[in-house]
N, C-alpha and C positions, 0 to 999 in steps of 0.2 A: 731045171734047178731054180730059177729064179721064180717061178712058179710054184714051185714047192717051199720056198723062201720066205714068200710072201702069203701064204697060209698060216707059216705057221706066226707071222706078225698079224695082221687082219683079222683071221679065224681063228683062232688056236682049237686045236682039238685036243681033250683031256688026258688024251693018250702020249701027242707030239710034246704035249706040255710038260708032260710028267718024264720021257725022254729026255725034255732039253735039262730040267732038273740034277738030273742022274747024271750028265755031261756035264754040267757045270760043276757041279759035289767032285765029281771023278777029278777034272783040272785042278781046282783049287786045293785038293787032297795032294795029288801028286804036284803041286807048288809046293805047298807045305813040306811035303818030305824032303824037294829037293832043297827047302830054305834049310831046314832042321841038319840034313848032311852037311851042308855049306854050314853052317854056325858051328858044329861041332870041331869041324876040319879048322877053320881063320882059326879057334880060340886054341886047337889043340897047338898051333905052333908057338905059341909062347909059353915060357918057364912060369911069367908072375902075371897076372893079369892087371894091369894100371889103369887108371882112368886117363886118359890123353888130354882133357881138361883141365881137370884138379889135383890128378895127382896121386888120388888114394890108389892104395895099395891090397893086395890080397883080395881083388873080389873075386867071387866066385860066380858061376854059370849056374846052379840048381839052389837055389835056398829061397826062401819066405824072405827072410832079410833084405827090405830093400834099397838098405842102407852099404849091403854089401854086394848088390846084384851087379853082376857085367851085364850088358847090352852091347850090339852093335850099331855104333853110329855111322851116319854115311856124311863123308864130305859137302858130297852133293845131295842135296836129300833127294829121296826116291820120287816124293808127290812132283819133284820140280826137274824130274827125268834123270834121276842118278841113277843107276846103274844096282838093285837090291844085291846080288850076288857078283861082284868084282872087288877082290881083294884090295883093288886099289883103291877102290871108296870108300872104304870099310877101316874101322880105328874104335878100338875100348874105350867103353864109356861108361861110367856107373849109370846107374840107373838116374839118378837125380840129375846130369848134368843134362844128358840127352833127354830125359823130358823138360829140363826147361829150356831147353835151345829149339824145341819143337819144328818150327821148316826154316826159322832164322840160317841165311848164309853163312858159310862155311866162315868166311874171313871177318864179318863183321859179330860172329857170335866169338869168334876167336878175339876181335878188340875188346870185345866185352866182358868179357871172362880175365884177360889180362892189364885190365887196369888198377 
């Protein structure tokens, strides 16, 4: 194994190469779906959709509008080992809020926002 490991780091052959491709596509395909279940499901339990920052109301999950778009934001953001799929990290966010809070912490983007 470790042999076979290290070929395919070292040498790579066109073929092993093209294999690890097709394995990588395959995982991150099937991440993808499972994130897409997971968003569908967190949003489907709420009545209204609110931004947990600002406030706004009535966004929606499918539209162009990104004035109106929901997002999920994470507590903890993910880059800095929060958790992408636990409900409990997870809270409505328009779209503007959550990109401008970008990997800023949970507590001090929350003093910032409520001043």
């Amino acid at each position: 194994y470790m042999k076979r490991q290290r070929v395919l780091v070292e040498e790579p052959h066109i073929q092993s190469m093209a294999a690890l491709v097709l394995l990588i596509e395959d995982l991150q395909l099937t991440q993808l779906n499972e994130y897409l279940v997971f968003k569908e499901t967190f949003f489907s339990k709420f009545d209204t959709l609110t931004c947990f920052w600002c406030g706004k109301e009535n966004l929606q999950i499918e539209t162009s509008d990104i004035d109106v778009l929901a997002t999920i934001d994470h507590k903890k953001v993910v880059s800095q080992g929060g958790d992408l799929m636990n409900e409990e990290n997870c809270l409505v966010s328009c779209f503007r809020c959550n990109n401008n809070r970008k990997d800023l912490d949970f507590e001090e983007y929350k003093k910032r926002k409520h001043k």
